[in-house]
N, C-alpha and C positions, 0 to 999 in steps of 0.2 A: 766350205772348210776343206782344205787341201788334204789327202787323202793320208800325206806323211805326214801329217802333223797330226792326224785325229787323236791316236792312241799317246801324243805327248800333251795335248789336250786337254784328254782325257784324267789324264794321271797326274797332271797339274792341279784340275781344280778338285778331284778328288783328296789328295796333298792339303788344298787349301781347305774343306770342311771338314778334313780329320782333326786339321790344328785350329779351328773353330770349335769344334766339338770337345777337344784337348782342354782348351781355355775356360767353355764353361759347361762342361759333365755331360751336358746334352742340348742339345738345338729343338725348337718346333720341324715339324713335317712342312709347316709353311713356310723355313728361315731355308730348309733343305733345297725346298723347289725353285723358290725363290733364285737360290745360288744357280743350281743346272739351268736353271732356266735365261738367266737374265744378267749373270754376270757378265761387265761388259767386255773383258776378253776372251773367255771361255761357254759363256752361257750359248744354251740351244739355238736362245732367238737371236743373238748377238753375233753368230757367227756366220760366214759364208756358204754354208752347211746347204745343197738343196732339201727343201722339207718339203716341197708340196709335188703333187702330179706321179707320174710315171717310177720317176726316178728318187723320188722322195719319200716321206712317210706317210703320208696320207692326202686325199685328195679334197677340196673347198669346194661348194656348188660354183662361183666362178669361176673355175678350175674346169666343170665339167663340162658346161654349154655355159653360152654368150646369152640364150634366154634370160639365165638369171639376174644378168646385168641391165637387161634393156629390160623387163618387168619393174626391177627396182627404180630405171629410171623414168618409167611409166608414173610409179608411185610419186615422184619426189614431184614429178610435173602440178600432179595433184595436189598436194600439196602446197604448192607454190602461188596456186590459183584459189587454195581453199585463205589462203596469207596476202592475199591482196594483188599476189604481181609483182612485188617491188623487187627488191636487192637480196640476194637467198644463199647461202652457205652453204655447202656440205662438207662435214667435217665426216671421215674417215676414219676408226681403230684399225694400228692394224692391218696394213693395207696386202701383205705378204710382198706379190709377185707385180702387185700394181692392173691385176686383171679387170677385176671388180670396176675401180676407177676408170680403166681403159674403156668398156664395156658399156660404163654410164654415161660418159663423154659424147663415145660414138652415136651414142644413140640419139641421145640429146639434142646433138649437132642434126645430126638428119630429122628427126621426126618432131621437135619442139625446137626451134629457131630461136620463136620470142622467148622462151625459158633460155636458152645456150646468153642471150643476150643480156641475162639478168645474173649470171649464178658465176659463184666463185666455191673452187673446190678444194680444201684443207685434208692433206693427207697425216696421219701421225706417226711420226714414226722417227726411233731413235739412229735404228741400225743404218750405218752409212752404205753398206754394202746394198741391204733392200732398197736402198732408197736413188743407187744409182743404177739396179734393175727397174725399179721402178719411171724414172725418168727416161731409161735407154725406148724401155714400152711404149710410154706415153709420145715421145716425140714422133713416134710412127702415126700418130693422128696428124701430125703438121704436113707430113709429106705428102699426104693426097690431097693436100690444099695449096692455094697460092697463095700463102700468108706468111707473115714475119716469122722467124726460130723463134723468135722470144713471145709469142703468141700461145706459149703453152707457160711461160711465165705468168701470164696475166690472167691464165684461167688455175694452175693447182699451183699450190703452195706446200710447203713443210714444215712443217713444229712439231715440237714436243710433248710428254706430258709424262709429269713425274711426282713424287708425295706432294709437290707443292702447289700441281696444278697445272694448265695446260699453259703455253707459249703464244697464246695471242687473246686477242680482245673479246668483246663480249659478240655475239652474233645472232642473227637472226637467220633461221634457217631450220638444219637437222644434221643432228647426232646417228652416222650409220655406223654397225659393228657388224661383223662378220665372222662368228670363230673367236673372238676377243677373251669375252668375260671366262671361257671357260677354261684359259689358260694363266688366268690369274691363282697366286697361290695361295692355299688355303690348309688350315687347322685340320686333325685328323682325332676324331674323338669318340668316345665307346663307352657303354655301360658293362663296368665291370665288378662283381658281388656291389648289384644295386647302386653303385658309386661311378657318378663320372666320371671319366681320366681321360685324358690326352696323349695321345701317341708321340713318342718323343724319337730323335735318332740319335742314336750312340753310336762308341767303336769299341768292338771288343776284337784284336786284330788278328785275323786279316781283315775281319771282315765288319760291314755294319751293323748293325743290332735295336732292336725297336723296346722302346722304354715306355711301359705305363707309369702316368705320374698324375699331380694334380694339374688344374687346369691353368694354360701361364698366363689368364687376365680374363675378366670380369666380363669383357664385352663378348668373349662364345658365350658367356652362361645366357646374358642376355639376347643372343643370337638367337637359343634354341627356346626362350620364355616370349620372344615379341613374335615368332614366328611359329609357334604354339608346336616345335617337333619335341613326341615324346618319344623316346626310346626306350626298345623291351631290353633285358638282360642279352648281354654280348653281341648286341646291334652296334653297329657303327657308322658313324657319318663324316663328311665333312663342312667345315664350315668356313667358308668365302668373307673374311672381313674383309677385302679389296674391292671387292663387286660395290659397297653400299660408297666406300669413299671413292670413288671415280665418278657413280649416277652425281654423289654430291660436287664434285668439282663438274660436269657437264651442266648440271646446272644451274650452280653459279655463271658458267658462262654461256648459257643458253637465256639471249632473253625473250625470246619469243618463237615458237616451233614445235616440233616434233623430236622422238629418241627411237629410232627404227633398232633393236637388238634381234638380231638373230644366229641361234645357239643352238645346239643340242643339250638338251635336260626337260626337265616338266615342271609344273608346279609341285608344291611336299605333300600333296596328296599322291599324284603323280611316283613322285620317286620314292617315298617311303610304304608305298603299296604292295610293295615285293617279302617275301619271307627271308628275302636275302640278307645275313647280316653285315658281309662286307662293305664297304663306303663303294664310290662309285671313280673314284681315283684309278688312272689308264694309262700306260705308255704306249706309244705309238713308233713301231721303229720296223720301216719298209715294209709297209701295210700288213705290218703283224700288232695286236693288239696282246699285251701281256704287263704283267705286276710286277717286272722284275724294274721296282724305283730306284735301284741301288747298280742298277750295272750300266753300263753304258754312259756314263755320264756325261751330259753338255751332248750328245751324238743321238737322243730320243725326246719326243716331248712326252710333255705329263701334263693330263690332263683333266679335269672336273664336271659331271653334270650340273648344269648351269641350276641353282635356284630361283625359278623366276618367281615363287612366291614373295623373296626377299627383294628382288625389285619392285616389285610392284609396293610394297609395304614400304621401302625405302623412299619411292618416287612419290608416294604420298604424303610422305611428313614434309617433302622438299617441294608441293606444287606441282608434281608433275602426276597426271591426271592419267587413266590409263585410256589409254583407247580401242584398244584390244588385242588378245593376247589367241593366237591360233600354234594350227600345225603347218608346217611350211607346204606342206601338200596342199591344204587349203588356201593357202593365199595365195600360192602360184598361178592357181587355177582360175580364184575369183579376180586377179588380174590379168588373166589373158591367156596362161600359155597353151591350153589347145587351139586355141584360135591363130595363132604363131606356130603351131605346129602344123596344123594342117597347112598354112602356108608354105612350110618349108616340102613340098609335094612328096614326103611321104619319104625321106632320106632315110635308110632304115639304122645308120649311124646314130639322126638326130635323135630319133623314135627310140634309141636305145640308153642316149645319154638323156632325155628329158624323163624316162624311168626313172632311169636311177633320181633324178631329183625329185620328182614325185612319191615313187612306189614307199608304200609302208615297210617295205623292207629293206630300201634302200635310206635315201638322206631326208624322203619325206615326211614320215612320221615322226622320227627319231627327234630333228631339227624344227625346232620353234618359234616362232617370229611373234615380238613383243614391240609395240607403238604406246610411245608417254608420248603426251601434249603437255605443253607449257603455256598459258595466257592464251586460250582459245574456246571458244566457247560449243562443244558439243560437237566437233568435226566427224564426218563422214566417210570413210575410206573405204574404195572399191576393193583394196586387197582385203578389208575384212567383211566384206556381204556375206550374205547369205548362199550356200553353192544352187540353192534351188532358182537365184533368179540368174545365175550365170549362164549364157547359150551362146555355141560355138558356129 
């Protein structure tokens, strides 16, 4: 986002949810975010805006170290082999800066050959802007080879995915997410004198204003009865309808694989364990963390602790079987990365950014990693052993 436009930007789509809010007395919290987030000339994700690393709001594990990426494509190897060998997918949410992918690629190419020779890689992504950051990255894998330009044509691809569903066929393979679900927009709801209500946003001007009202449809109430959250007086939460329809459009077009999600949040034991009554709803703007939803608008993200209990509940009524659900500390580990670290002889660089993806007080505990199977009968995965048979 060019730096003179922001604040006209800004003020633009602000403009545009006032006279939204104008038209019908008040909006959901999730028609709100919806808009900053996603509108396609103004919104967060939509824009040229840098968001990730240094210079952005917040930082991705592939963002931090290249480990993250060669682990995960450690995993899909597995995977691949647990599936026969044949002809194998990966479909990408998501993709930001195109590291991830870049990161999987590489590795791929070097350390599993016969896998590079089976596997085609599906990025998703609307923003044109990401997406010719995305391809500028990836073609730097062509150059240290003697191979055609169009050679990275025939390994990633791009499509879509929108209320209707995604942009291509059915596949066999896996569903990876990175950071995804948790910036899907979601319901803002509270018990207030004993009665549920739903946080609404209004204008009372200058400024915006937050509205208790009844609930604006059927399926939060059943949100919070199929996934058993009871709330005390003046607790709040929020609630992810997107999360369960995207697992349902993944797997309608998954017909055979795995769905690798990895997020920050917990299961509702997890999250609703705290005496805290606020929801878990955060903006993110040049790695300061703060609640101010209403300022900055299209210029901050906003964002959600993932419910993985509602996935997993979801993935169930859809087939998709769980295969299990860790903390990203631990899966890192039981897929390899001290054993990569010690290779790296002991860079005290590497040793500082494989903390932070590890350490409980960095991205490791925090950040979650969730495996659904589709049509497979009991699979085994090294990223979720046990840590006591891991040795480095």
């Amino acid at each position: 986002m060019r730096q003179g436009n922001v604040k006209v930007n800004m003020q633009l789509l602000r403009n545009l949810i006032i006279e939204s809010i104008n038209k019908k007395g008040k909006i959901t919290f999730a028609e709100f975010m919806r808009t900053v987030l996603y509108h396609p000339q103004y919104g967060y994700y939509n824009s040229d805006k840098e968001r990730i690393g240094e210079f952005g709001d917040y930082y991705t594990s592939p963002t931090v170290h290249r480990m993250f990426g060669e682990l995960i494509a450690k995993q899909l190897e597995e995977i691949w082999r647990i599936m026969g060998e044949g002809a194998f997918t990966v479909v990408e949410m998501g993709a930001n800066r195109g590291w991830l992918c870049y990161d999987v690629i590489q590795c791929i190419k070097k350390e599993y050959p016969r896998f590079y020779d089976n596997f085609h890689y599906i990025i998703v992504e609307r923003n044109l802007y990401a997406r010719e950051k995305q391809r500028s990255l990836l073609n730097a894998i062509n150059l240290t080879e003697e191979t055609p330009m169009n050679h990275l044509d025939r390994k990633v691809s791009w499509r879509t995915y929108s209320e209707g569903g995604f942009s291509f066929d059915k596949i066999q393979g896996c569903f990876l997410s990175n950071e995804f679900v948790d910036a899907l927009p979601v319901h803002r709801l509270k018990i207030k004198n004993k009665i549920l209500k739903e946080v609404y946003v209004g204008y009372n001007a200058p400024n915006f204003c937050e509205i208790d009202d009844e609930v604006s449809e059927p399926a939060l109430k059943d949100y919070l009865e199929t996934n058993k959250i009871y709330l005390k007086e003046g607790q709040a939460c929020e609630v992810n309808l997107g999360a369960a329809k995207w697992l349902r459009h993944v797997s309608e077009k998954l017909n055979k694989g795995f769905i690798i999600t990895v997020d920050y949040g917990d299961t509702i034991d997890g999250i609703y364990c705290r005496n805290d009554t606020e929801c878990t709803v955060r903006c993110y703007y040049k790695h300061n963390v703060n609640r101010d939803y209403y300022e900055r608008l299209g210029a901050q993200d906003i964002t959600a602790h993932v419910d993985f209990t509602n996935l997993m509940n979801t993935g169930r009524s859809l087939g998709l079987e769980v295969t299990g659900f860790t903390r990203q500390s631990h899966y890192l580990i039981a897929l390899g990365v001290l054993e990569r670290l010690h290779n790296e002889n002991n860079d005290i660089e590497t040793i500082l950014k494989e903390k932070n993806l590890n350490h409980p007080e960095g991205m490791g505990d925090v950040f979650k990693v969730l495996i659904q199977h589709k049509n497979i009968v009991n699979p085994q995965l090294t990223g979720l052993r046990p840590l006591h048979l891991v040795t480095v």
